[in-house]
Each structure stands twice: as C-alpha cells, then as structure tokens.
C-alpha positions in Angstrom: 61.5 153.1 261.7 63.0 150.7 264.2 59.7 149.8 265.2 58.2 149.0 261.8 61.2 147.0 260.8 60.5 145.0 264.3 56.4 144.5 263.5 57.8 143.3 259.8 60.0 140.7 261.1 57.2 139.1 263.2 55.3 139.6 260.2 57.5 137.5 258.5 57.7 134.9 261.0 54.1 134.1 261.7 53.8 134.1 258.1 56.4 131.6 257.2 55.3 128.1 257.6 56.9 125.5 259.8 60.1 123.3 259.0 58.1 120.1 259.0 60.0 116.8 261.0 60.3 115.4 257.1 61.8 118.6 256.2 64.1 118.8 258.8 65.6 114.8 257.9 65.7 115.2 254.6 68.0 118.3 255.5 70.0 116.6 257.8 70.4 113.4 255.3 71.8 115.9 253.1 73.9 117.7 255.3 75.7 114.4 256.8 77.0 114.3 253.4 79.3 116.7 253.9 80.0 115.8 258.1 83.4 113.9 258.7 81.1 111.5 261.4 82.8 110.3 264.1 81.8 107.7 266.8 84.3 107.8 269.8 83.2 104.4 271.2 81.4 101.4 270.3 81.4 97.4 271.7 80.8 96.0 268.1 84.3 93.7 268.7 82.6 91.6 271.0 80.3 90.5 269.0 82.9 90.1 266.5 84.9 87.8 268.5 82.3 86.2 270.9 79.3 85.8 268.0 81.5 85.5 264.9 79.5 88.1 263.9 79.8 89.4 260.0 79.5 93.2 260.1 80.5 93.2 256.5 76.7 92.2 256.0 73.5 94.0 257.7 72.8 92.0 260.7 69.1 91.8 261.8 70.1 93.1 265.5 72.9 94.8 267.1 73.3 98.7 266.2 76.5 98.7 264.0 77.9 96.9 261.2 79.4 98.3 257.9 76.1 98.7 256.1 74.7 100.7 259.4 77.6 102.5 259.6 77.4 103.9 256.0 73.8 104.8 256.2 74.7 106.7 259.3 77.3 108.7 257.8 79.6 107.3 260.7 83.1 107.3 259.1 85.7 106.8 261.6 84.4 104.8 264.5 86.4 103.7 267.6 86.2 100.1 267.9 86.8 99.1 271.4 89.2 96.4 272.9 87.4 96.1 275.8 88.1 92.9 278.4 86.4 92.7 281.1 87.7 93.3 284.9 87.5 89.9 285.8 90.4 89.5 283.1 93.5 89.5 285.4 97.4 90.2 284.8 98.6 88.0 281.5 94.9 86.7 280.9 93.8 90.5 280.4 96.3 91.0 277.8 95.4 87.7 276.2 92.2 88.4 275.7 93.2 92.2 274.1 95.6 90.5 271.4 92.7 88.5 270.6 90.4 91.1 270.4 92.8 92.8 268.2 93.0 89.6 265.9 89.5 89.5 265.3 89.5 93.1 264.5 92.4 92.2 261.9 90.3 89.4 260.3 87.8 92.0 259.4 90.5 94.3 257.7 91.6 91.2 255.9 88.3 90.4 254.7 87.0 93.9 253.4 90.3 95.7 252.8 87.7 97.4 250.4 85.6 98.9 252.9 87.3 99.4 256.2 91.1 100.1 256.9 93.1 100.9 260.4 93.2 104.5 261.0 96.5 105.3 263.0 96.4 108.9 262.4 93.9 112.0 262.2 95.1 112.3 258.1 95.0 108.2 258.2 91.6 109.1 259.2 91.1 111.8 256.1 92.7 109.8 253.6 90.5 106.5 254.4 86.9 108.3 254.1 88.1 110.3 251.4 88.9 106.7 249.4 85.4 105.8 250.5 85.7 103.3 253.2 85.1 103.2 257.0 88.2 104.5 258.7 88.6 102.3 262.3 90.1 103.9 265.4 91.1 101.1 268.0 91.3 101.8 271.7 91.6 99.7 274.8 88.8 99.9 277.6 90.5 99.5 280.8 93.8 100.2 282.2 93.6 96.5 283.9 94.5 95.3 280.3 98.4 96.6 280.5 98.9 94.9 283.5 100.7 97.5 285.3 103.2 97.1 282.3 104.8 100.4 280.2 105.9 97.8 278.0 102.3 96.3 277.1 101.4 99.9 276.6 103.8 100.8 273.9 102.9 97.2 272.2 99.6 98.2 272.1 100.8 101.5 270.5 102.8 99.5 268.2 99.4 97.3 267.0 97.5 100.2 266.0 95.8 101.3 269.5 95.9 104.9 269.9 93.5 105.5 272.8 93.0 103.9 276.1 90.3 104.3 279.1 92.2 104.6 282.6 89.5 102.4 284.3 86.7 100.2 283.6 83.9 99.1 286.2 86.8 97.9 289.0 90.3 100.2 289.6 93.0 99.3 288.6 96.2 98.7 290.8 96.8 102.2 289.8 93.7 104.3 289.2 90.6 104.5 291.2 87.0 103.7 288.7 84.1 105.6 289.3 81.7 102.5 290.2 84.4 101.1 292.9 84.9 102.1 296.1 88.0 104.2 296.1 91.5 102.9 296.6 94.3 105.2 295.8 92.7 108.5 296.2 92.7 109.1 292.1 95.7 108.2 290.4 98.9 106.1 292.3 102.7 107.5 291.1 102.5 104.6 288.5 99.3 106.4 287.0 100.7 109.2 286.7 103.9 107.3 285.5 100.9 106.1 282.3 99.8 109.2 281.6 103.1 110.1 280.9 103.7 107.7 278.4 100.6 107.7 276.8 101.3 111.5 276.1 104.7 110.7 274.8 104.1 107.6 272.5 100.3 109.9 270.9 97.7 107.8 272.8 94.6 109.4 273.7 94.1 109.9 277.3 90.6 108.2 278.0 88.6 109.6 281.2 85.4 107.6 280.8 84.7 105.3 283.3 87.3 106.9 286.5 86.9 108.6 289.5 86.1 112.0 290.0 89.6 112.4 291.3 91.2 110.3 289.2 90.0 112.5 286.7 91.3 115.8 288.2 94.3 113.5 289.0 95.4 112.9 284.8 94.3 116.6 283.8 97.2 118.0 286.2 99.6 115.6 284.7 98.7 115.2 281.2 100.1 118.0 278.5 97.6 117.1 276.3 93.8 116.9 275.5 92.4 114.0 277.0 88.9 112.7 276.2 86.1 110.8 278.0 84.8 108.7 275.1 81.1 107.8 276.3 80.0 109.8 278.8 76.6 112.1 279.6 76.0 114.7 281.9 75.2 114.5 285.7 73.5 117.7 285.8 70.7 115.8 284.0 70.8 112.4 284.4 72.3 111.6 287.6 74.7 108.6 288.1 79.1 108.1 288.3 79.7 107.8 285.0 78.6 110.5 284.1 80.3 114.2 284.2 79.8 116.6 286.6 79.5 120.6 285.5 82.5 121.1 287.4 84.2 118.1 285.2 83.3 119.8 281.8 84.5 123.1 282.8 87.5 121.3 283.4 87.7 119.6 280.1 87.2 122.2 278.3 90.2 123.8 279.8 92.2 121.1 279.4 91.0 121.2 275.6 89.7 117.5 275.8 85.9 116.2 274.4 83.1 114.4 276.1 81.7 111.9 273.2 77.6 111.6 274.1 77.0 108.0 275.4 74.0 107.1 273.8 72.6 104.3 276.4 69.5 105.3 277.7 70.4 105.1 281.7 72.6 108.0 280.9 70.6 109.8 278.8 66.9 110.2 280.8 66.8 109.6 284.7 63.6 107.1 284.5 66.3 104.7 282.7 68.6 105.1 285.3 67.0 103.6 287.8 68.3 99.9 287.4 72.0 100.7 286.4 73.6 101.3 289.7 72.2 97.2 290.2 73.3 96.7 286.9 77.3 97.8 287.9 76.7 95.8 291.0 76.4 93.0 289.3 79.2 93.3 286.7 81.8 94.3 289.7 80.5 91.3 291.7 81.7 89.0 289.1 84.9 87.2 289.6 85.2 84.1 288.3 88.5 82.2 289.5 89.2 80.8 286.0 91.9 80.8 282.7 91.8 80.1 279.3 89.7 78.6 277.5 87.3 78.0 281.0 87.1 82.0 281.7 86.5 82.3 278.0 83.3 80.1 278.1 82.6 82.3 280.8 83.1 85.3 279.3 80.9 84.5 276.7 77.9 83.2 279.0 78.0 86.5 280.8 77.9 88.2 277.4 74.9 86.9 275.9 73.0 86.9 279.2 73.5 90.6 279.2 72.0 90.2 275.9 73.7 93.5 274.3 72.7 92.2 270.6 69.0 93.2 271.6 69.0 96.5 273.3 65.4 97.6 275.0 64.4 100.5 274.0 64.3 103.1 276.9 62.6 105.8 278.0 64.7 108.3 276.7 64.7 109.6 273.1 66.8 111.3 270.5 65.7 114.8 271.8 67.6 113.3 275.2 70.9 113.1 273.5 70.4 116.6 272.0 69.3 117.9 275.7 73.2 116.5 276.5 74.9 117.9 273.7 73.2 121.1 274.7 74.3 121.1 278.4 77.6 120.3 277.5 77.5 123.5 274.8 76.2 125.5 277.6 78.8 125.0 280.2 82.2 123.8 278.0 81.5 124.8 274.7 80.5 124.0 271.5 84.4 123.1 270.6 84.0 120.3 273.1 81.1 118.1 272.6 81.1 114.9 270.1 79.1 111.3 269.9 80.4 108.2 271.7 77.2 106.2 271.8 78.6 102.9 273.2 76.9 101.5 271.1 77.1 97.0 271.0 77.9 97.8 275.0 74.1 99.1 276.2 71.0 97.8 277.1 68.7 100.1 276.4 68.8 102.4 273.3 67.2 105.7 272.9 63.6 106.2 271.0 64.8 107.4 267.6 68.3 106.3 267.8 68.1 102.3 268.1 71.1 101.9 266.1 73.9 103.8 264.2 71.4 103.7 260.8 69.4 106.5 263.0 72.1 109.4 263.1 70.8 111.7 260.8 67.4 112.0 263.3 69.8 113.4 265.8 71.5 115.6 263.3 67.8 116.9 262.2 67.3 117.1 266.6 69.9 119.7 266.4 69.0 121.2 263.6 65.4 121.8 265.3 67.5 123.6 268.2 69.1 125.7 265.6 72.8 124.4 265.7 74.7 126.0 262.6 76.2 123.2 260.0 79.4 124.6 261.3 78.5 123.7 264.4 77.2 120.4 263.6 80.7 119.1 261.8 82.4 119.9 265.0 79.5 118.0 267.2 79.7 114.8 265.0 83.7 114.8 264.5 85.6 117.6 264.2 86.4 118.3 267.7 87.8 114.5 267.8 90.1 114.5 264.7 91.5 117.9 266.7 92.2 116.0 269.6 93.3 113.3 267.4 95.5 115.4 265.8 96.9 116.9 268.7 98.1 114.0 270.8 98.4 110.9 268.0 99.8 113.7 265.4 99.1 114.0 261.6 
C-alpha cells in the first residue's frame, strides 16, 4: 500500500504542470500585499542632500524614491545618515545634522506619504495609515566624535540605529577594510555599546572587524544587526560575514539584512571592490565647510551611485544568500538591506527597489513558505526593532 501511494505521488507530480516564471510573479505581487517589507539600509539621503533630489516623484535613475518604494512593497526603509570618513570631529557631526535636515524637508513636504518611524508600533501604525514608515540610522561611528553626548542627541532626533564603523576605524573600533588598530573594540567602544543598548539604538555590525564584531556581541545585552551585509562563504571579501559570524548572530538573536550590490553578491563582481575601498580610504582631503562640501559632492557624483552598472550577479544571487544564511543561522535571522543609492553595480533582476517582488517569486521558486517570506522581508527586523528601541 505504501508503495502504491508512493508510485501515485510521482504520478501526480510528472503530471502536474510547471509554475511558470509569470505564475510565480504574479503570486509574489500578490503575496507582498500582505508582507510588512522592510529595507534595513539604503543611501537615498545623499542624493537628497547632494542632488536635491525629489523622491516624492519617480526619478528616471537611482533605485528608490516614494513611487519605487510603493511598487516594491518596501514599507519601512532605513534611510541612512551616512558621512563619509574623511568627515572629522565637529565637521562629521555637521554634516549628520544636515543630513538629518534634508531628511526633515521630505517629512515636511509629504507628511501624506512618509512619516518618522521611532518605534517598531511607530512602524505598524505608519504602513497601516498607508504611508512609507522611515527608520533613520547613522553610518559610522566617526560621526559621534568620540562623544556619549552626540549619541543621545542623535537618539533624541529620531536615530535609532548606528553602524560602529565605516571604511576607516574609528578612534574606538577597528573597520573591516582598515588595517587594525585597537584589536576590536577600545574601553570607550565598549563604553558605546553600552549606551546604545540603554538609550534603544540598534547595534549596527556592518562594516567592522571581525573582532570588533565578536568584541560588541560579548558586551551588548541585546540583538544587534549588521544592516547590509552578504556572506563570505560565497562571495568572498571583508564586508561580508563569515559562517562563523552568523552562527554567532544568530545566538546573539541579531539579523544580517542581504546587501544587494553585486560585488557582494557573485564573486566575478568582486573583483574590482577591494581597489574600490582603496580608493575611498585613500581619500583625505584637508578641508572644512563649505570647501570639503564641494568636495564631498565631486567625489559623490564621480562615483556616479545614481547610475548603478548592472553586474554579473542576478536575483537568484541574493536568494543563494538568503539561503546560506537559512542554512547556517536560521530562517529567524535573515532580512534585506540592499544598500541601495550606495552601490555601483546592481543585480540582474533587481536594478532598483520597483524589482522586489522578482526576488520574493526567487524564493518562492526555492519553496520558502509565506510564513517564511514575512519574516525574510521584515519581520525578523521589527523583532529586533522591538526588542532594543521598544514598542
């Protein structure tokens, strides 16, 4: 009997006829209906403050603006306050407040589609009254100046998330794409992690040193998260996560948001981006104000983000990730942080936020549950969320 019901079931199978690729998008269109979608990182405010840029209206380049974001079903993206490295002591926070201003002027001019989100129910309440709830964080420790004070003002403007590191340490973290300095985190690091678990801001791995890493997991009493990171098992370079790294995550509770960018997606990408950090680290302009400003904004549009190359690597890359990182941490630890506005080269498939429900339909191909899916694209962050920020 066990054997006929065996031959039946294969029966059945050859018999049934595919899930077409059409099928499979018009399913996941209709399934992101019901998906809280959540983007843990994207560069979008550097456009905003260096192009003027009008996300309120569908730009012809760039991967995110409003209209994008809705099509995408991305509800509650984290808009980052990124400055770069060569921003130093009162000049980095300068440039942050600004950043934050520009960010404001968009509130102000569509409180009707996109509102602050200071809270995982903020976060709730926003998408349930049909607009874009915004998460802000800061993208390098180098922007508090070695300051608890600037910290908790950043806390106190809305910013509930910050990255240790960016591409240079920090007087008191070691980056991943530096050479190391402090051996992980200094006693002052430890000293921030502290009070970024006390005041609810998210712990931020992204971007830090191996040991740096290890470093905040044994101080920090809650989740942390690395915002836009791969995996190193399959596409090899330092900003990425090692197996050993999401094991550790996913004891610690914490999420790995999916960076989208192509050389850390598919190794034949990956080529150029360790000359591509070289060059970013061996930027140092000796300049203030206004001068390093101009600057700032010549470096940005010779990187050229606004018109991402497509890479090698496709949407069935970024499901390969969110796979591996299944495999080894969990499925209650995996989310999307494309980096999107901050890449060069953009996935086949996925060239901008418009694109998510072909990754949905890629992980409906590898039969991931609709369960499963709601905690890929944003349920295991508004956990986290809810855990360190509160309510």
């Amino acid at each position: 009997m066990a054997l006929f019901v065996r031959l039946l079931a294969v029966l059945l199978f050859v018999a049934s006829p595919p899930i077409c690729g059409q099928d499979l998008l018009e399913k996941a269109r209709e399934m992101q209906a019901r998906v809280i979608g959540i983007d843990s990182h994207n560069d979008t405010l550097q456009r905003i403050l260096i192009e003027h840029a009008d996300i309120g209206n569908h730009l012809p380049d760039g991967q995110v603006d409003l209209p994008r974001l809705r099509d995408g079903g991305i509800h509650a993206p984290f808009f980052a306050l990124w400055a770069p490295t060569y921003y130093k002591g009162s000049e980095a926070v300068r440039r942050t407040l600004e950043l934050r201003d520009a960010m404001q002027t968009v509130f102000d001019k569509y409180p009707d589609q996109i509102e602050l989100a200071a809270s995982a129910s903020d976060v709730e309440r926003i998408i349930k009254e049909k607009k874009i709830a915004v998460v802000l964080t800061v993208e390098g420790g180098h922007q508090i100046t070695s300051d608890l004070a600037v910290l908790r003002m950043y806390g106190r403007l809305g910013i509930r998330s910050m990255t240790l590191t960016h591409f240079r340490n920090t007087d008191w973290a070691d980056s991943s794409t530096d050479n190391p300095a402090h051996n992980g985190l200094t006693e002052f690091g430890k000293e921030v992690v502290r009070e970024m678990n006390r005041i609810g801001m998210i712990i931020d791995i992204s971007h830090v040193s191996d040991k740096t890493f290890y470093d905040a997991l044994e101080v920090t009493r809650k989740p942390v998260i690395a915002s836009h990171s791969s995996c190193r098992a399959l596409c090899d370079v330092p900003r990425n996560m090692s197996d050993d790294m999401l094991r550790a995550l996913a004891r610690n509770g914490g999420v790995v948001g999916i960076n989208f960018g192509a050389r850390f997606l598919n190794p034949k990408d990956a080529q150029g981006l360790k000359q591509n950090i070289a060059q970013m680290r061996a930027t140092e302009p000796n300049l203030q104000g206004r001068m390093l400003d101009e600057f700032a904004a010549k470096d940005y549009f010779t990187r050229n983000w606004s018109h991402a190359a497509i890479g090698a690597a496709t949407v069935e890359d970024v499901a390969a990730h969110i796979d591996h990182v299944v495999k080894i941490a969990g499925i209650d630890h995996v989310g999307i942080g494309s980096d999107w506005d901050g890449i060069d080269r953009v996935p086949q498939g996925l060239e901008d936020v418009s694109k998510m429900p072909a990754l949905i339909a890629a992980l409906l191909k590898r039969s991931y549950s609709e369960a499963d899916i709601k905690k890929i694209l944003g349920e295991n962050f508004l956990r986290v969320m809810r855990e360190v920020v509160g309510r």
